[in-house]
TORFISE-226096 format. One line per field, with one value per residue (C-alpha): residue number from 1; z negated, x, y negated. Coordinates in Angstrom, 2 decimals, decimal comma. Layout:
<rs>
n	c(NUM | ...)
pz	c(Z | ...)
px	c(X | ...)
py	c(Y | ...)
</rs>
This chain:
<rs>
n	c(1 | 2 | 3 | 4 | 5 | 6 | 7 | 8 | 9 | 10 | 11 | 12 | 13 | 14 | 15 | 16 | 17 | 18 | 19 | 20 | 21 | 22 | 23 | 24 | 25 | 26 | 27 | 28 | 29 | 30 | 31 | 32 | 33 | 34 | 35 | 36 | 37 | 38 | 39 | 40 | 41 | 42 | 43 | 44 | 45 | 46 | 47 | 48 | 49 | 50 | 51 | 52 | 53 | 54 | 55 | 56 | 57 | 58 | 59 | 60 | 61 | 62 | 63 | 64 | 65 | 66 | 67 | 68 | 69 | 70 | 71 | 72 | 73 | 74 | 75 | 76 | 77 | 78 | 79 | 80 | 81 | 82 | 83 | 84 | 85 | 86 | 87 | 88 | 89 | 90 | 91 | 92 | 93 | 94 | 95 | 96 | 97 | 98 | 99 | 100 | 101 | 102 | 103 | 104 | 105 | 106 | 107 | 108 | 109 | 110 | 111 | 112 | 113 | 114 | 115 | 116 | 117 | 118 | 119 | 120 | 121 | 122 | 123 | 124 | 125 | 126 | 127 | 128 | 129 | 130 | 131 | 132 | 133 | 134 | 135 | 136 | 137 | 138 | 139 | 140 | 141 | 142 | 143 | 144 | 145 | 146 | 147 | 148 | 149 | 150 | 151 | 152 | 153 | 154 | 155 | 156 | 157 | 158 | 159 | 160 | 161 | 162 | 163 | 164 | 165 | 166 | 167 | 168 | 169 | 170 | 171 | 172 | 173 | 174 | 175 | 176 | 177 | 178 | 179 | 180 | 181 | 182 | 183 | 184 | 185 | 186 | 187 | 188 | 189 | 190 | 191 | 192 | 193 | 194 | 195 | 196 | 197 | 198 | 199 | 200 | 201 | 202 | 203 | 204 | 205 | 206 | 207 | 208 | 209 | 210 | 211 | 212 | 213 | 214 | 215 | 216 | 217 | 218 | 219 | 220 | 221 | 222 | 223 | 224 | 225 | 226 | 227 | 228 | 229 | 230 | 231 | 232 | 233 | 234 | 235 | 236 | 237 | 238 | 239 | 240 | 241 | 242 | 243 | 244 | 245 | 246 | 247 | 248 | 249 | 250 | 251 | 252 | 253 | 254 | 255 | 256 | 257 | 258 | 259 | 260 | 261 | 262 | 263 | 264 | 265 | 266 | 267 | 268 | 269 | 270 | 271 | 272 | 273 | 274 | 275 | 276 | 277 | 278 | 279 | 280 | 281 | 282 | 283 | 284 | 285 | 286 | 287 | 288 | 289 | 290 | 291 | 292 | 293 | 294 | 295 | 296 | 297 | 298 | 299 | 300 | 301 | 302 | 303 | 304 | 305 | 306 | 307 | 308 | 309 | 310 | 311 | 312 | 313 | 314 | 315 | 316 | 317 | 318 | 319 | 320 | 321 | 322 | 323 | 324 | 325 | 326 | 327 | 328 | 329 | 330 | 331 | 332 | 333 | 334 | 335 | 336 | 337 | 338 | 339 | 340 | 341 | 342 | 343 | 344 | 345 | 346 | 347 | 348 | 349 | 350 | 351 | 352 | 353 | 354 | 355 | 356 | 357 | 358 | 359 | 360 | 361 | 362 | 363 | 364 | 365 | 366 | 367 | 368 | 369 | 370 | 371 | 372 | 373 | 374 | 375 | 376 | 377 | 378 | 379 | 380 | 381 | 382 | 383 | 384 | 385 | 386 | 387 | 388 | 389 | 390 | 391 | 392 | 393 | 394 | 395 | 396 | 397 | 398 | 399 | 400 | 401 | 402 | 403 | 404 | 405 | 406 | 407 | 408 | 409 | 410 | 411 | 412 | 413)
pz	c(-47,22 | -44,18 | -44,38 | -44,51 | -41,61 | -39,71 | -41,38 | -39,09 | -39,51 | -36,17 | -37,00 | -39,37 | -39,96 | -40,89 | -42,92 | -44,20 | -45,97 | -49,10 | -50,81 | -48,97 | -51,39 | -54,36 | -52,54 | -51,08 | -54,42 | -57,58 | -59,01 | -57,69 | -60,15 | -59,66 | -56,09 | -55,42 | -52,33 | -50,52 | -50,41 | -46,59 | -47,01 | -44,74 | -47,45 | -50,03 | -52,21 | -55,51 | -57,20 | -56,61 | -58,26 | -55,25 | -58,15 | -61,60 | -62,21 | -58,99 | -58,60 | -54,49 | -53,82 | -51,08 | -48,44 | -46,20 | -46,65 | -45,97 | -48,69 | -47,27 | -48,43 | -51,42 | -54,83 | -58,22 | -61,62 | -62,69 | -61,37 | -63,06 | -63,11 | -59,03 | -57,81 | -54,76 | -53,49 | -51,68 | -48,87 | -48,66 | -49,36 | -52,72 | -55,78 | -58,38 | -61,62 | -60,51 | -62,75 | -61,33 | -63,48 | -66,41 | -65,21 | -64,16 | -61,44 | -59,26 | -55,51 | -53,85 | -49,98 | -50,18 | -51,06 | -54,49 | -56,97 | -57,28 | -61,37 | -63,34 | -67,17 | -69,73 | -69,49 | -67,85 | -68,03 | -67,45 | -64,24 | -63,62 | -60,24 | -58,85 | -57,19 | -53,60 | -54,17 | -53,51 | -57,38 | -59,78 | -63,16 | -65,72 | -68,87 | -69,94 | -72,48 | -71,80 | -74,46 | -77,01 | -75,85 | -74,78 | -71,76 | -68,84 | -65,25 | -62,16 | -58,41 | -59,65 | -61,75 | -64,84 | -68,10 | -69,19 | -72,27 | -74,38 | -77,61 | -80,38 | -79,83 | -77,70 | -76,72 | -75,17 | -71,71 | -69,30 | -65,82 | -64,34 | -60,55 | -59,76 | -60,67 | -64,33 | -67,26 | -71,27 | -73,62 | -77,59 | -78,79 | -82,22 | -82,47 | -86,33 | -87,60 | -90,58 | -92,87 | -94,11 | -96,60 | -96,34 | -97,09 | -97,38 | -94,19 | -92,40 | -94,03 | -92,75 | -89,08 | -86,60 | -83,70 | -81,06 | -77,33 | -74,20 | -71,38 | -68,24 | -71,06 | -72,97 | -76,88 | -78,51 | -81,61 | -83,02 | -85,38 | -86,34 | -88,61 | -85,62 | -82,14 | -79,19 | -76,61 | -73,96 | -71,47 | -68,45 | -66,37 | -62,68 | -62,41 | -64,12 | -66,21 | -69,39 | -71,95 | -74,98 | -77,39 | -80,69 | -83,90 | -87,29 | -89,66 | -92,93 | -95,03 | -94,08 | -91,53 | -87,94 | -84,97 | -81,50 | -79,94 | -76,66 | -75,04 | -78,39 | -79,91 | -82,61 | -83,40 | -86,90 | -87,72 | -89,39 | -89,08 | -90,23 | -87,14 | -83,46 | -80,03 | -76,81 | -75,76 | -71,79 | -69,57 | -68,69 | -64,69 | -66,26 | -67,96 | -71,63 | -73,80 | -74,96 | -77,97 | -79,77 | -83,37 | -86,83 | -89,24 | -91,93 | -91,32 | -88,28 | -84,32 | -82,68 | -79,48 | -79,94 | -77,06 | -77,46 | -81,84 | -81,72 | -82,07 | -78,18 | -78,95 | -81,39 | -82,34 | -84,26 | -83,94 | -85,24 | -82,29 | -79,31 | -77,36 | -73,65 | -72,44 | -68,37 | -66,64 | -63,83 | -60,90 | -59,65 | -62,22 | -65,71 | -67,01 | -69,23 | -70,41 | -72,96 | -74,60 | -78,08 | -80,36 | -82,97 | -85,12 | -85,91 | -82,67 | -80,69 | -78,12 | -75,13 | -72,97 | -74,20 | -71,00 | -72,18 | -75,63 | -74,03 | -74,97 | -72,59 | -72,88 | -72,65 | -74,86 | -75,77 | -78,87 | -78,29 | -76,08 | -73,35 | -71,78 | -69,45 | -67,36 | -64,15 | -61,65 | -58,13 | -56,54 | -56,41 | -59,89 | -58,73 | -59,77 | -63,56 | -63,92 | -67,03 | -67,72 | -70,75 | -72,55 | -74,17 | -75,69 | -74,50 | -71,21 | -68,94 | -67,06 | -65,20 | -65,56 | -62,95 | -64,07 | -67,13 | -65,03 | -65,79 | -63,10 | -65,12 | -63,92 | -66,68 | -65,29 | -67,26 | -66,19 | -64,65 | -62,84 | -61,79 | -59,84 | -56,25 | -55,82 | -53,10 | -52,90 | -52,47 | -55,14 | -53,11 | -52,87 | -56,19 | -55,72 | -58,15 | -58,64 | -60,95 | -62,04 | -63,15 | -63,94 | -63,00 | -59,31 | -57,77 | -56,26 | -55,02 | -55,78 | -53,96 | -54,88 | -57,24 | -54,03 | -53,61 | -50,49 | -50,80 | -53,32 | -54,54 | -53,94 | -56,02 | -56,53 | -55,04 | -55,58 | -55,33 | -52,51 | -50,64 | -48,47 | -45,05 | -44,58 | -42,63 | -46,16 | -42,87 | -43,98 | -46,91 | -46,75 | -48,37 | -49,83 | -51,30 | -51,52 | -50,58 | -50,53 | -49,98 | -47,52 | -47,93 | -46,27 | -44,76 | -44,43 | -43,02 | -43,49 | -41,94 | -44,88)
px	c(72,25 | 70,13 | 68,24 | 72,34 | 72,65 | 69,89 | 71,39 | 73,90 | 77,46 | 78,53 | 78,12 | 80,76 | 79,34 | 75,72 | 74,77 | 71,93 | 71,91 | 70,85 | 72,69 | 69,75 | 67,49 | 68,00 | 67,22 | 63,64 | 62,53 | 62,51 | 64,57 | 65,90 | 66,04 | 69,09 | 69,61 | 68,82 | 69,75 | 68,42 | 70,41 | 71,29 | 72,19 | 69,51 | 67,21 | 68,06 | 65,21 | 64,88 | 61,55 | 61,12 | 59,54 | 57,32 | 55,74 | 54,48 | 53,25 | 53,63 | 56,04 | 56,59 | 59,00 | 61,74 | 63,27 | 65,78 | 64,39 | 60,72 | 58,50 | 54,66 | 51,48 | 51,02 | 51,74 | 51,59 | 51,33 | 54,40 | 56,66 | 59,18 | 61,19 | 62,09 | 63,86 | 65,29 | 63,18 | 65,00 | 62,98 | 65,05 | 61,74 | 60,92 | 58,91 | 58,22 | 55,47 | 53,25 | 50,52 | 47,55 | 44,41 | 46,15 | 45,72 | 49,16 | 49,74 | 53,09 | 53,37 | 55,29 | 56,41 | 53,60 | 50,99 | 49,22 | 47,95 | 44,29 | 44,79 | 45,12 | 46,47 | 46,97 | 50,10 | 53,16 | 56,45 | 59,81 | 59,10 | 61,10 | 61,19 | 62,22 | 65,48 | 63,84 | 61,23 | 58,44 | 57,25 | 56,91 | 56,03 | 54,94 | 54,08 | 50,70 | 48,67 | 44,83 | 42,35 | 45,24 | 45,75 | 48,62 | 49,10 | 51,65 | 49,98 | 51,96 | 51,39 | 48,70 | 46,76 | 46,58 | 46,75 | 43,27 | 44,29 | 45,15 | 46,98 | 47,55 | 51,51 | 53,66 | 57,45 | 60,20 | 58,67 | 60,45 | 59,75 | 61,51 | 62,25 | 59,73 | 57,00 | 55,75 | 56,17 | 55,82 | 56,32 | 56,14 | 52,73 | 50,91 | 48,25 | 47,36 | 46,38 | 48,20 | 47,12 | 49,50 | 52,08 | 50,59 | 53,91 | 52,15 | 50,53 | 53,73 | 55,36 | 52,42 | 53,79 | 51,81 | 53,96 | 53,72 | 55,12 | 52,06 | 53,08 | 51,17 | 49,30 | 48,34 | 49,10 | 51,10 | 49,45 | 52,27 | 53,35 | 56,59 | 57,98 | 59,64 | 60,22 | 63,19 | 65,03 | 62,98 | 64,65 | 62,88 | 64,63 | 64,82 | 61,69 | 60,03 | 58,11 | 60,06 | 60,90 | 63,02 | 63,16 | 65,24 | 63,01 | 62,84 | 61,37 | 61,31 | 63,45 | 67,12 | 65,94 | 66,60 | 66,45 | 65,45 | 61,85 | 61,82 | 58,62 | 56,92 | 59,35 | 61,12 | 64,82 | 65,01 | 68,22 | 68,00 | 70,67 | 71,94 | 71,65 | 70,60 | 71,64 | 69,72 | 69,21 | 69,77 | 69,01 | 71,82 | 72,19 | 70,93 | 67,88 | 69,59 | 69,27 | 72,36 | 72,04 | 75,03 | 74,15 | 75,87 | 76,01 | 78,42 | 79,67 | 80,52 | 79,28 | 79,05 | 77,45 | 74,59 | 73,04 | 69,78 | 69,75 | 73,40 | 76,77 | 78,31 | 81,52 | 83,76 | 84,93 | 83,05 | 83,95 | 83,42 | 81,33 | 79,97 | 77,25 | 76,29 | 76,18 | 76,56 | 77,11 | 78,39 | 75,98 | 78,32 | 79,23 | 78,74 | 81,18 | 80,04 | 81,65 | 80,81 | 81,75 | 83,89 | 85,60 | 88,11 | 88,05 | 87,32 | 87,58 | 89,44 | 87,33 | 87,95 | 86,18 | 86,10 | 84,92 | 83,67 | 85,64 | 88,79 | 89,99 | 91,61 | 94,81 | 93,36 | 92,03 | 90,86 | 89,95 | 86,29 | 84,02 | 83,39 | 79,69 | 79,56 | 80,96 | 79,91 | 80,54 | 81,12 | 78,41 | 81,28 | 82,31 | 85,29 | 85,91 | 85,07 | 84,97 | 84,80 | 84,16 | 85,64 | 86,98 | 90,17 | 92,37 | 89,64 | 89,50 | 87,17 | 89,03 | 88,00 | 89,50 | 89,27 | 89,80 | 91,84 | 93,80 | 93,30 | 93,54 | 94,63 | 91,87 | 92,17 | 88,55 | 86,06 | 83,00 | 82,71 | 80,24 | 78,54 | 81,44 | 80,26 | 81,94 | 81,46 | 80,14 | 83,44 | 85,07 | 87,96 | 86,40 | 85,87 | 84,72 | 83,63 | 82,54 | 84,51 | 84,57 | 87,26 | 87,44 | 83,46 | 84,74 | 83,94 | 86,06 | 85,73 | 88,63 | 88,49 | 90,59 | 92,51 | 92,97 | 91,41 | 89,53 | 87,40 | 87,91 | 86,50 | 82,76 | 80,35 | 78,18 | 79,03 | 76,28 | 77,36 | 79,08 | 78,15 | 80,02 | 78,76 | 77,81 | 81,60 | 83,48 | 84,69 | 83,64 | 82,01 | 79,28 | 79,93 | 76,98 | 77,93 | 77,60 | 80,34 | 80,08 | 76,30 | 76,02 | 74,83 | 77,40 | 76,37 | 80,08 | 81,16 | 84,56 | 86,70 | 88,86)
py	c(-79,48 | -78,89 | -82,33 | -83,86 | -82,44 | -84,50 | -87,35 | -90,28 | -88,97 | -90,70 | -94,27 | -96,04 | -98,70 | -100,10 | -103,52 | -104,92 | -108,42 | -108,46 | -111,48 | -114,36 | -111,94 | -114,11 | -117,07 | -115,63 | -114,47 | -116,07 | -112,84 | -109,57 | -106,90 | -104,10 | -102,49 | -98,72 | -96,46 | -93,59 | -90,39 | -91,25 | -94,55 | -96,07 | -97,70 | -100,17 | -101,34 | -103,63 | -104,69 | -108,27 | -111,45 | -113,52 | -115,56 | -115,60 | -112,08 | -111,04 | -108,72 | -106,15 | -104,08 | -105,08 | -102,36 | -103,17 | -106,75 | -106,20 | -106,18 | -105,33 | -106,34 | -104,77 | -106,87 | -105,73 | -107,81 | -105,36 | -102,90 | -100,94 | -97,52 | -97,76 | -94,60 | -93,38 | -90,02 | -87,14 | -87,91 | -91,04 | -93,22 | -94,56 | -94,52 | -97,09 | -97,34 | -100,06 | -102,15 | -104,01 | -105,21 | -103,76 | -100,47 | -98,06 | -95,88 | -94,56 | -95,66 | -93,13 | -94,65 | -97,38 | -95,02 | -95,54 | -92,46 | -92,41 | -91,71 | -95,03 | -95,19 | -97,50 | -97,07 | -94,92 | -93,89 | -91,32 | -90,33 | -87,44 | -85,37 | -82,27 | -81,96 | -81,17 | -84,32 | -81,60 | -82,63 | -85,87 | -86,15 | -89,15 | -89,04 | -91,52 | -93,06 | -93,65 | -94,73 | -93,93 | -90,54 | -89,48 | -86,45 | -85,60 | -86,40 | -84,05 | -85,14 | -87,20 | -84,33 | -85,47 | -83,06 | -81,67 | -82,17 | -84,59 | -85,30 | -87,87 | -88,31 | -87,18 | -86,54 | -84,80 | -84,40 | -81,94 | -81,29 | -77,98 | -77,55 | -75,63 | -78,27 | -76,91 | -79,21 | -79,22 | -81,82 | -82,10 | -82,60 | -83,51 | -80,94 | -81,82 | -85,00 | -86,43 | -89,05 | -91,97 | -90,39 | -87,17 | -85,12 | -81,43 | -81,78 | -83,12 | -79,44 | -77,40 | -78,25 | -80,84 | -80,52 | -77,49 | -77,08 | -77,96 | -76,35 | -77,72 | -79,48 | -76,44 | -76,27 | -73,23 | -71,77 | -72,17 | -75,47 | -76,60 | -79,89 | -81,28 | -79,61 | -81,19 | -80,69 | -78,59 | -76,24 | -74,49 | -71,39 | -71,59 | -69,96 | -72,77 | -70,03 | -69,83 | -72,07 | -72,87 | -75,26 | -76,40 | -76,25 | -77,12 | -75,06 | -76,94 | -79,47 | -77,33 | -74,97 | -75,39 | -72,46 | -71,79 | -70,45 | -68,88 | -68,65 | -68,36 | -66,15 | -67,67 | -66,71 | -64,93 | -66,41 | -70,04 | -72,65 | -75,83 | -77,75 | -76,95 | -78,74 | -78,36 | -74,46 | -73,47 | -70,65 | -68,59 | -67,40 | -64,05 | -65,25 | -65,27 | -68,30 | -70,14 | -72,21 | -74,20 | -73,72 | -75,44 | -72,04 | -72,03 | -75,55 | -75,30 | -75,31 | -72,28 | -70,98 | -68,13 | -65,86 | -64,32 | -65,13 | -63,34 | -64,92 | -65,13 | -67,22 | -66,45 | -69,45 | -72,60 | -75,63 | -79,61 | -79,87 | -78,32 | -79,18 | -79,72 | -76,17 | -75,56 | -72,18 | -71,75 | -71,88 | -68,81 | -66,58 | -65,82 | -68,62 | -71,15 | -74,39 | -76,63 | -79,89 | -78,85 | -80,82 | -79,22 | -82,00 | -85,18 | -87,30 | -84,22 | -83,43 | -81,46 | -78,49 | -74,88 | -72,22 | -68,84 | -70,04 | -70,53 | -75,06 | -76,76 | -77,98 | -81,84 | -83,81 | -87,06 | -89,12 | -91,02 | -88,60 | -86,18 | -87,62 | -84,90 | -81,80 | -80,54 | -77,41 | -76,93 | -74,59 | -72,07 | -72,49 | -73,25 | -76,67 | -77,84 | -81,76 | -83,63 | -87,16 | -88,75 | -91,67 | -91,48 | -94,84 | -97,09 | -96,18 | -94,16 | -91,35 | -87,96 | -84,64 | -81,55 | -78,50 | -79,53 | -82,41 | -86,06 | -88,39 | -91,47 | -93,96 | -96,37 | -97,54 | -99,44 | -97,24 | -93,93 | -92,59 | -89,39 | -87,65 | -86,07 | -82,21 | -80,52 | -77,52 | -75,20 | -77,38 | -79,30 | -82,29 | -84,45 | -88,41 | -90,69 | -94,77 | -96,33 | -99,88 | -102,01 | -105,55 | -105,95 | -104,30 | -101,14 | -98,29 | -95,16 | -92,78 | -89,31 | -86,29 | -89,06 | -91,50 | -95,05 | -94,81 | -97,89 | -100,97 | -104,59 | -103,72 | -105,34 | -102,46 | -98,59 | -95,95 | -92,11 | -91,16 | -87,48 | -85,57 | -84,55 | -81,09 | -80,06 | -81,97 | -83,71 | -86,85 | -88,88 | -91,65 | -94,62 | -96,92 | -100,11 | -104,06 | -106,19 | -110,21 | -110,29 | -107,67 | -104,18 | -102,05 | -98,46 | -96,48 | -93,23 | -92,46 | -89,27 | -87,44)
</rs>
């Protein structure tokens, strides 16, 4: 919020062109945006096997024989994975790692930008490298890298080997949890879905025990209760874990290796508390192809028949928004509401931060709108990336591509 407020809320209008793009290269790949709107950037093809990377039209000296994985930094530069003599590194702003690896890939960052993480192969090894520090350690396969936001990481790593068809040594366990590359004594058949606390110092994972078994560990501590199933666990406000767990036949959601809902369910998965209280939503589905949103246990009185992909609070916890599908269509709902979009494609909504604000991209007809608080603001765009609100909730910035041009927008609400 405080960089925002450095940001230009005074000037409606700013445009770059970006449609004589195509005819300077031989092929633009997709279009991505800094958080303030001043930057667009797309990896572009100069000639064979040479690939650069283009901001606002400018693409520098430096050429690469490929470039993928381009992203948008919260310092409103850019970062993309970048190969040269068959070697890999990141470029972060122009500037190259000093690390190179046979390959790279999922970079992942911290929310504030401070941190960046990649996961790589070298000489058939396989580690996670963090601000260009590479893992000490490294292992013969590995998976399920997470990054928390305070800069620690972990990731699923083979610690055993494992000859061809060698079915008592897959039941033994190969698989353990590296965090900041190093190896847990402890071995499991199969190990997903890592979760870190705010703190970055704590983790939990979903496990599987044997041929049936499935639970959670927590920091090395594995949950004495065994299960049919497991989804993703998560760190409560309070420190807790939450896990939804399949027991009995059906989905229910555990605290600490003890029931916490009362209900079970066909489904339930996708837990998020509140970033204010102690509430806690999830994604539920009472039966085949009902799905809706349950907070602390509590359905609500919506519904739809193909999915939920995702809810998301207000920093208040005022505001609970839902993106789902229902009839064919994409729709939103806010706090049990649907707005009725009828849109081919939803996107991330934008809430802000005392809930009474909800935008959100949708597209429709291979056109883009924005739709605020269930109002068309903006329409017919040929690409719109999230919108954000300025610090006041005065106004909202608008970054999108209409007819060629690349079209900087603030407008008052």
């Amino acid at each position: 919020m405080e960089e925002q407020q450095s940001w230009d809320w005074n000037t409606n209008l700013k445009e770059i062109p970006v449609g004589e793009w195509k005819t300077r290269f031989n092929w633009v790949e997709e279009f991505n945006i800094s958080p303030d709107g001043e930057n667009i950037a797309s990896i572009v093809n100069v000639d064979e096997a040479v690939f650069k990377i283009c901001v606002n039209g400018d693409v520098g000296d430096m050429e690469y024989e490929k470039i993928w994985s381009l992203k948008s930094l919260p310092d409103n530069g850019f970062a993309a994975l970048v190969c040269a003599d068959e070697e890999w590194t990141l470029t972060v702003n122009g500037q190259e790692w000093s690390n190179r690896f046979d390959f790279l890939w999922d970079l992942q960052m911290t929310p504030d930008g401070k941190h960046m993480g990649l996961a790589f192969q070298k000489d058939e090894e396989y580690g996670m490298v963090i601000d260009d520090l590479p893992w000490d350690q490294v292992y013969a396969n590995m998976t399920g890298m997470a990054l928390s936001k305070a800069g620690t990481c972990a990731a699923v790593v083979q610690v055993a080997p494992m000859k061809a068809a060698d079915v008592d040594g897959f039941k033994k366990g190969l698989f353990s949890v590296a965090l900041n590359g190093n190896a847990s004594d402890q071995r499991f058949l199969n190990i997903w879905d890592i979760s870190f606390d705010q703190t970055g110092q704590n983790l939990a994972a979903g496990i599987r025990l044997d041929r049936e078994a499935y639970t959670i560990v927590n920091n090395d501590i594995i949950w004495d209760r065994r299960f049919q199933g497991v989804w993703k666990p998560i760190f409560s406000n309070l420190g807790n874990v939450l896990a939804p767990v399949r027991d009995d036949g059906k989905w229910k959601l555990f605290k600490d290796n003890e029931p916490f809902w009362k209900k079970g369910y066909d489904q339930l998965w996708k837990i998020t508390p509140s970033p204010a209280n102690n509430d806690v939503a999830a994604i539920v589905a009472n039966s085949f192809g009902k799905w809706s949103v349950a907070v602390n246990d509590t359905v609500w009185n919506m519904g739809c028949d193909t999915m939920i992909s995702d809810i998301f609070y207000s920093d208040n916890g005022s505001c609970l928004v839902a993106v789902f599908k229902d009839k064919g269509y994409w729709d939103l709902a806010v706090n049990q509401t649907p707005w009725n979009l009828c849109a081919d494609k939803v996107f991330t909504p934008s809430i802000s931060p005392d809930g009474s604000l909800v935008a959100v991209v949708v597209e429709q007809q291979g056109k883009y709108h924005l739709v605020v608080n269930n109002k068309r603001i903006a329409s017919n765009y040929d690409f719109l990336t999230n919108p954000v609100f300025s610090p006041d909730q005065s106004k909202i910035l608008i970054k999108g591509i209409e007819k060629g041009v690349y079209k900087r927008r603030v407008i008052s609400l």
